[in-house]
FINU-694439 format. One record per atom (N, C-alpha, C): residue in three letters; z, x negated, y. Coordinates in pm, whole numbers, padded with zeros to 5 digits, always signed. Example, Ala and Ser with C-alpha at 12.3 -4.5 7.8 and 13.67 -1.06 7.14 Angstrom:
2
ala+00780-01319-00569;ala+00780-01230-00450;ala+00780-01320-00330;ser+00708-01285-00225;ser+00714-01367-00106;ser+00787-01290+00003;
END
This chain:
202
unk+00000-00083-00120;unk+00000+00000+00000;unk+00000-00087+00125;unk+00091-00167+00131;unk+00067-00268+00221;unk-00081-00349+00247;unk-00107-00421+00138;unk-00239-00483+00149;unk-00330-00367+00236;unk-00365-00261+00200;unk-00458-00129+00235;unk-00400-00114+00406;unk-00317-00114+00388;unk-00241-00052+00586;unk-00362-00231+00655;unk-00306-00366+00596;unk-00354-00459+00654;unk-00467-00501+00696;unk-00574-00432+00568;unk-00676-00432+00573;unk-00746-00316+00700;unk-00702-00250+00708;unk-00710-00105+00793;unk-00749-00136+00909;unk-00648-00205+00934;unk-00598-00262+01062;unk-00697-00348+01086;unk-00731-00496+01025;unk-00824-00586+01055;unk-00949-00509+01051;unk-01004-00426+00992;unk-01112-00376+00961;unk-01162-00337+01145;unk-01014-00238+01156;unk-01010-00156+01307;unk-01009-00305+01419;unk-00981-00356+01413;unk-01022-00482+01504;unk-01131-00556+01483;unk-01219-00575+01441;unk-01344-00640+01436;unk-01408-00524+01444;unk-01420-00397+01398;unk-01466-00294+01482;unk-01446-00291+01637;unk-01350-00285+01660;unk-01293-00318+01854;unk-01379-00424+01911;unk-01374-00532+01838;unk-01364-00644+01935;unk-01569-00702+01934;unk-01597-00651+01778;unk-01768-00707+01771;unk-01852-00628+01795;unk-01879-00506+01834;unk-01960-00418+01804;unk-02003-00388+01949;unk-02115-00300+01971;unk-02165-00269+02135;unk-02266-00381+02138;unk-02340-00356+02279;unk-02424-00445+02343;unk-02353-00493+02473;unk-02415-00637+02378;unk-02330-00753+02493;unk-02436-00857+02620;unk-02432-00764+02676;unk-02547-00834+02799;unk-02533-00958+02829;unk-02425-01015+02814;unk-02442-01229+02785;unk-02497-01289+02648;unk-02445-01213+02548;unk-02490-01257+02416;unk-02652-01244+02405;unk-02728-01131+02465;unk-02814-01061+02451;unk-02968-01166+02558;unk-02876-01217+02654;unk-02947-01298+02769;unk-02981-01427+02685;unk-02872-01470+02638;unk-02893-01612+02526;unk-02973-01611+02435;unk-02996-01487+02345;unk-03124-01517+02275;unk-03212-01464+02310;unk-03236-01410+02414;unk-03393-01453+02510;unk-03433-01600+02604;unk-03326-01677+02599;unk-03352-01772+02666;unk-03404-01884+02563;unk-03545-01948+02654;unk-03606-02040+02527;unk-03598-02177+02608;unk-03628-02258+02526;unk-03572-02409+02549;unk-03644-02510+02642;unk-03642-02619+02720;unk-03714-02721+02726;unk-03616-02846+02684;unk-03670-02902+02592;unk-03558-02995+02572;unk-03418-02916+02544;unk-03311-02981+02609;unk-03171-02957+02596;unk-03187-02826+02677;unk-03224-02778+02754;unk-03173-02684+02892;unk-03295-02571+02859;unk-03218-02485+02899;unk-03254-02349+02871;unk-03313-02265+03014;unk-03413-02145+02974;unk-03470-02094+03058;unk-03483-01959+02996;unk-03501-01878+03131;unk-03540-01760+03103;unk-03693-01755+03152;unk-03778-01649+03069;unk-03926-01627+03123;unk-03918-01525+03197;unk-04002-01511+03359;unk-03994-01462+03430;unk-04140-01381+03410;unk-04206-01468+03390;unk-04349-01348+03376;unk-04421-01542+03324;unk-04571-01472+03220;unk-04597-01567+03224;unk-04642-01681+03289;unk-04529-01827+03202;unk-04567-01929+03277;unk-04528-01969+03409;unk-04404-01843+03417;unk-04302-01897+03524;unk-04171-01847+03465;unk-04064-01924+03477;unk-03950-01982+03443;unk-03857-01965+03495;unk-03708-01904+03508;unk-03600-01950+03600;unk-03474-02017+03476;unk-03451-02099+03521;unk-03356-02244+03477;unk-03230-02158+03434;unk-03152-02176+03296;unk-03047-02110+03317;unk-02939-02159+03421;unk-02893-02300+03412;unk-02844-02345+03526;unk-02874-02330+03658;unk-02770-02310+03736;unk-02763-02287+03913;unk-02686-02425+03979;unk-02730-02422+04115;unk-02645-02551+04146;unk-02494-02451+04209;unk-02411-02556+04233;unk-02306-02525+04258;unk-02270-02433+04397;unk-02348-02457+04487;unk-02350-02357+04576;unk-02488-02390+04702;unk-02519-02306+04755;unk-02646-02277+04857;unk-02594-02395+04969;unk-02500-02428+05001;unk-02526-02562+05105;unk-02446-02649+05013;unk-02526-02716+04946;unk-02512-02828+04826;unk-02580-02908+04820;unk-02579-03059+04756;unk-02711-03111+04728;unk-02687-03105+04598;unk-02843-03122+04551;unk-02850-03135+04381;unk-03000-03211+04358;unk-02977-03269+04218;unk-03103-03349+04191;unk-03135-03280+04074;unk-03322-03266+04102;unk-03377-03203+03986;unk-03461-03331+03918;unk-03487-03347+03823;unk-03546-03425+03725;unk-03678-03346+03622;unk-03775-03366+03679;unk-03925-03293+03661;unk-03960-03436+03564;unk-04045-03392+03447;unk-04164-03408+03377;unk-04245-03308+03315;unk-04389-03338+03334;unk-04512-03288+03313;unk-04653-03317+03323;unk-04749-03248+03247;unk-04888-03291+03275;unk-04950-03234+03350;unk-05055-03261+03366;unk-05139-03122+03458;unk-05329-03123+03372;unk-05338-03047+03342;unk-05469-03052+03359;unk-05591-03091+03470;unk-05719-03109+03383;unk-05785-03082+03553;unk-05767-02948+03601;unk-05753-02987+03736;unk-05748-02833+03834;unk-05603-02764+03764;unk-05518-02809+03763;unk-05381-02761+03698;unk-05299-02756+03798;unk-05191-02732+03800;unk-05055-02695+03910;unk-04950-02698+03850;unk-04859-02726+03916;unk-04695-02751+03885;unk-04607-02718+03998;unk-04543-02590+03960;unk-04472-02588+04101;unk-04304-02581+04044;unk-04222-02683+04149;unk-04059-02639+04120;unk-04033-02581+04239;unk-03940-02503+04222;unk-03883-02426+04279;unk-03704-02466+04311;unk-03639-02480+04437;unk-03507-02482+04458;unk-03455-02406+04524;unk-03321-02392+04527;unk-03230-02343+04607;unk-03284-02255+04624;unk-03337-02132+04567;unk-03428-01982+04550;unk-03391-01885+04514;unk-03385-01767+04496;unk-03296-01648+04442;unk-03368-01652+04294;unk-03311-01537+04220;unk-03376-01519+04086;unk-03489-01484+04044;unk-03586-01485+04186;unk-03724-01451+04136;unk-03808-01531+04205;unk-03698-01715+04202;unk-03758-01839+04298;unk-03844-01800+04422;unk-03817-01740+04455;unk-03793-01722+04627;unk-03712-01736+04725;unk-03749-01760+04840;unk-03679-01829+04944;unk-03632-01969+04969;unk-03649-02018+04839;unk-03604-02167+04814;unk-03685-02256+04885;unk-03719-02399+04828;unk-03776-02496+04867;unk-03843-02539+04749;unk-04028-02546+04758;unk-04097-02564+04665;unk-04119-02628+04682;unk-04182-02729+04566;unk-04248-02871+04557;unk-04372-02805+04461;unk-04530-02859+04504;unk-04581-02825+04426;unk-04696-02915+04390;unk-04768-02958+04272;unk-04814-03104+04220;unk-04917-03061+04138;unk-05079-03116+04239;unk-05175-02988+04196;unk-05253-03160+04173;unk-05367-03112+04039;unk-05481-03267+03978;unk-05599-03235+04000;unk-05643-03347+04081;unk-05816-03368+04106;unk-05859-03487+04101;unk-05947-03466+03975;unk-05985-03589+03863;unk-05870-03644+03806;unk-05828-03782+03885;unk-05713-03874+03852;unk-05592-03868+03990;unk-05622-03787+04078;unk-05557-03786+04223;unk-05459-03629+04195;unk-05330-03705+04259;unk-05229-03608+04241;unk-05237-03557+04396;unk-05228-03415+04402;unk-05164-03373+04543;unk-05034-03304+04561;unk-04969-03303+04629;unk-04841-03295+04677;unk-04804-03210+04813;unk-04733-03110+04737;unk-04705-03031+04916;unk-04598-02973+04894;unk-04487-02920+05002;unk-04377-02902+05020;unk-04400-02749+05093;unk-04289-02669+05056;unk-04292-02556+05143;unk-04119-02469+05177;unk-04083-02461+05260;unk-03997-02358+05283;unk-03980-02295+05406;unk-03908-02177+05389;unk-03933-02128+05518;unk-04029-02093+05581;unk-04133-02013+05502;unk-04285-01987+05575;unk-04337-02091+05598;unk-04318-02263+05579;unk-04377-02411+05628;unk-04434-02441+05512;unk-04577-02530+05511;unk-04584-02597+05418;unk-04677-02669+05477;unk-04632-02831+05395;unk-04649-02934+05391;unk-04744-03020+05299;unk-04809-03118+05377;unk-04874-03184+05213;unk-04836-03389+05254;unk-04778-03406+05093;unk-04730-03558+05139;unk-04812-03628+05047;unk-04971-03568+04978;unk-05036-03621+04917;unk-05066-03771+04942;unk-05113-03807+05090;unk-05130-04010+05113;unk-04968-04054+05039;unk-04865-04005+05033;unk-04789-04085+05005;unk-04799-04147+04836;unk-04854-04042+04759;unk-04881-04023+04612;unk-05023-04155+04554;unk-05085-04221+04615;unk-05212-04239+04597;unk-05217-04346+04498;unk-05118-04370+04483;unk-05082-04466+04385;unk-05017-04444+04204;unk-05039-04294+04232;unk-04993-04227+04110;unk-05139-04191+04031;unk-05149-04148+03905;unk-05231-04158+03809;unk-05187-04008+03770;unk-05305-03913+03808;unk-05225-03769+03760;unk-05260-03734+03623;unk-05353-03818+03536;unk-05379-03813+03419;unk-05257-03808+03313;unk-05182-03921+03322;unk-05063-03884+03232;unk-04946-03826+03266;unk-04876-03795+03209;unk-04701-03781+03168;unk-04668-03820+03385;unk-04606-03682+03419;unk-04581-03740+03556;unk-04413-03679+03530;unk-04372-03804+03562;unk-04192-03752+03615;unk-04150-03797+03735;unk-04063-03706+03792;unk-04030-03711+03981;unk-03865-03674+03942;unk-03804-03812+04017;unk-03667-03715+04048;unk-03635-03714+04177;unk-03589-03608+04229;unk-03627-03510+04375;unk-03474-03469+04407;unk-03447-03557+04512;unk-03282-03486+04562;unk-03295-03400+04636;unk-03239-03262+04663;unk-03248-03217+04776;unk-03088-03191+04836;unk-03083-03225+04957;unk-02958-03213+05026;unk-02987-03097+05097;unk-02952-02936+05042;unk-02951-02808+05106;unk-02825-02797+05217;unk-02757-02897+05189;unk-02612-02882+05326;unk-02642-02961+05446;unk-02771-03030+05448;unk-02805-03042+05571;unk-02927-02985+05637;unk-02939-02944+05755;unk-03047-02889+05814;unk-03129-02959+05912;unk-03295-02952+05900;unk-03296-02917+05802;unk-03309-02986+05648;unk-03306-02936+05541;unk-03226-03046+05391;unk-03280-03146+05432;unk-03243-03253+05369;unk-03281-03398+05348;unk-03319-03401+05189;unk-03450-03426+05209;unk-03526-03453+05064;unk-03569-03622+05038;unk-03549-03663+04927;unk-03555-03793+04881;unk-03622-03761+04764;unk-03765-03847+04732;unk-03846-03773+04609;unk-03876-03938+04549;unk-03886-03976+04438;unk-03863-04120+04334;unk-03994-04056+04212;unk-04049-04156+04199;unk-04115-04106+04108;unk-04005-04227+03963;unk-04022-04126+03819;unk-03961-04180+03719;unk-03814-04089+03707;unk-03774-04123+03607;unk-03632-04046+03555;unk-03528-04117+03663;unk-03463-04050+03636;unk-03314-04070+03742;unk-03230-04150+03651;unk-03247-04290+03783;unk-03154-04406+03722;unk-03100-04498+03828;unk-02934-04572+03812;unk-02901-04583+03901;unk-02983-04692+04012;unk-03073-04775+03987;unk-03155-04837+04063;unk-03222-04736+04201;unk-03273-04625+04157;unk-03307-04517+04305;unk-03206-04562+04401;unk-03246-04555+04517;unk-03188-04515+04659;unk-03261-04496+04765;unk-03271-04476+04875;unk-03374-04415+05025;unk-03417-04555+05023;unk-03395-04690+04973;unk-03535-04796+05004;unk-03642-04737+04896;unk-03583-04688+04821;unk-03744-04716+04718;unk-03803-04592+04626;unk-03768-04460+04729;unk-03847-04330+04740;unk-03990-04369+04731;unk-04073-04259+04662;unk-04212-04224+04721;unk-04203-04172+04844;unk-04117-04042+04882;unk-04063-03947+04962;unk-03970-03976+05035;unk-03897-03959+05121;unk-03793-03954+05212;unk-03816-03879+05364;unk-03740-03801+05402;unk-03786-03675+05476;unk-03735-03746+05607;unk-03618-03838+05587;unk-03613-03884+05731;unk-03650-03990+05755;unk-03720-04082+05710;unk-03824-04160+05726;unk-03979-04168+05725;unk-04036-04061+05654;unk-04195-04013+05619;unk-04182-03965+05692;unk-04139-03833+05758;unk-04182-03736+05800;unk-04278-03761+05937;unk-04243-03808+05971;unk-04294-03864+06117;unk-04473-03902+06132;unk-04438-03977+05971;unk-04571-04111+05931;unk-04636-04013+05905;unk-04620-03914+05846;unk-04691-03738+05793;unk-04733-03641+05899;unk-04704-03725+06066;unk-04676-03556+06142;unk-04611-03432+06128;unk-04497-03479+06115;unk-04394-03360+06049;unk-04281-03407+06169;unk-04188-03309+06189;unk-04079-03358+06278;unk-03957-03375+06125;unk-03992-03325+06067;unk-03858-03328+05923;unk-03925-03281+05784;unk-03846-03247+05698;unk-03834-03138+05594;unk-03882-03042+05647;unk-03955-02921+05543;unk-04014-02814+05577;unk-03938-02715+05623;unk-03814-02715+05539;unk-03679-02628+05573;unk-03547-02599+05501;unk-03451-02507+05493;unk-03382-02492+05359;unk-03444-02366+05285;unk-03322-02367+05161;unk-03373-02273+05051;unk-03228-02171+05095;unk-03250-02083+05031;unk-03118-01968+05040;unk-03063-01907+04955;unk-03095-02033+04787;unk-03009-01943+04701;unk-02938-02047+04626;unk-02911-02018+04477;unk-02884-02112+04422;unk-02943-02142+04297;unk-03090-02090+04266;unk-03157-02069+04133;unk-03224-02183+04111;unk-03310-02221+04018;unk-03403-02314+04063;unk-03504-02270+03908;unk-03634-02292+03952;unk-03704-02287+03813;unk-03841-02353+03911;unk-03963-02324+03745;unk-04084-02328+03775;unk-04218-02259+03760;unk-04346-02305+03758;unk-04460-02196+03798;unk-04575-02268+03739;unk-04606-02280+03602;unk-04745-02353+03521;unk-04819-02274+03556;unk-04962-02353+03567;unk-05084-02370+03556;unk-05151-02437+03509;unk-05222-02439+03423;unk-05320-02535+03302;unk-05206-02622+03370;unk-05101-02677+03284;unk-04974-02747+03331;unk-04897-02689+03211;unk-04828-02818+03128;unk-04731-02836+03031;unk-04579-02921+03101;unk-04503-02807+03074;unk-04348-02886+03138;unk-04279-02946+03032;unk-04238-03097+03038;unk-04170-03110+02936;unk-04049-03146+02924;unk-03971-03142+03043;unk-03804-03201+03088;unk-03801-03160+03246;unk-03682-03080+03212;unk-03630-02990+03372;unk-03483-02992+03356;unk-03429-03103+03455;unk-03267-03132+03450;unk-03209-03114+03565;unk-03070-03014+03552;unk-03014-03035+03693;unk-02881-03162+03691;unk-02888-03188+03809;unk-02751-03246+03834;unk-02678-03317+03954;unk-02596-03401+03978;unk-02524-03430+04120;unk-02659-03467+04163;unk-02667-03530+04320;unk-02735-03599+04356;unk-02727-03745+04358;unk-02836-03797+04340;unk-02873-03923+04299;unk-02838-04012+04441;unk-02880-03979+04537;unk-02812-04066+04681;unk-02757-03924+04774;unk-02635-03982+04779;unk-02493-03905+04855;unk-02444-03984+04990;unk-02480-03929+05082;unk-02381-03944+05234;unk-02351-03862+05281;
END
């Protein structure tokens, strides 16, 4: 009689505690992978990151690899709401072997393609891209290669308060206004999308 009351009981609690639809459990196995880090699909061939940065006037470093086809596109997206808008885009478009490069936020956009001319858009391209959203407007620092402690503002491709000028730009294009970040293929394969601190901090 005892055993039966115990069983009753446990039975009535894993009834309680497992059953229903669980809108976090339910989000996780729709989210599909790149590498380690996870994404949700937004429509095809655009992406939002499950990770967020820590807050809208933050800096954070994203860590991009990918290919492009000919006539292909790559766009990241920062500091953006959940349907990567409003943020600060970077976007990395191939003609022939020539990479182009343009920046946008805030209704602005930018192109820092002369700075790129030395890149080969044929293979494997990785960029790691700080953006400092807590200053206005951000301070962007863009490195081509994985994020390692050798980077700093001498030896950017990019740097917003030093290029900008050499570009005809008075700065950065602008800030972003959220805290999402993802991306936007076109004949374009992504193959590593990492968030984390920023790589140069003042």
């Amino acid at each position: 009689m005892k055993h039966s009351f115990l069983f009753a009981l446990t039975a009535l609690f894993v009834t309680a505690c497992g059953g229903g639809y669980n809108p976090d459990k339910d989000a996780l196995q729709q989210a599909q992978k790149i590498g380690d880090q996870a994404y949700f699909e937004i429509s095809p061939g655009v992406g939002l990151m499950a990770d967020t940065v820590s807050s809208v006037s933050s800096g954070a470093n994203f860590e991009v690899s990918f290919t492009l086809e000919e006539g292909g596109r790559f766009r990241v997206s920062t500091f953006a709401d959940s349907q990567l808008k409003n943020g600060i885009d970077f976007v990395f478009t191939r003609q022939g072997t020539k990479l182009f490069v343009f920046s946008s936020a805030q209704g602005q956009t930018q192109e820092w393609s002369s700075l790129f001319n030395s890149v080969d858009a044929t293979g494997v391209l990785t960029f790691t891209i700080d953006v400092h959203n807590n200053e206005h407007p951000s301070h962007i620092l863009l490195w081509k290669g994985s994020k390692n402690a050798s980077m700093d503002h001498r030896n950017t491709l990019y740097n917003s308060a030093e290029d900008s000028l050499d570009l005809n730009y008075d700065n950065s294009p602008g800030n972003g206004f959220g805290r999402n970040w993802g991306f936007k293929l076109e004949k374009a394969q992504l193959l590593k999308a990492v968030l984390s601190a920023p790589q140069e901090s003042h």
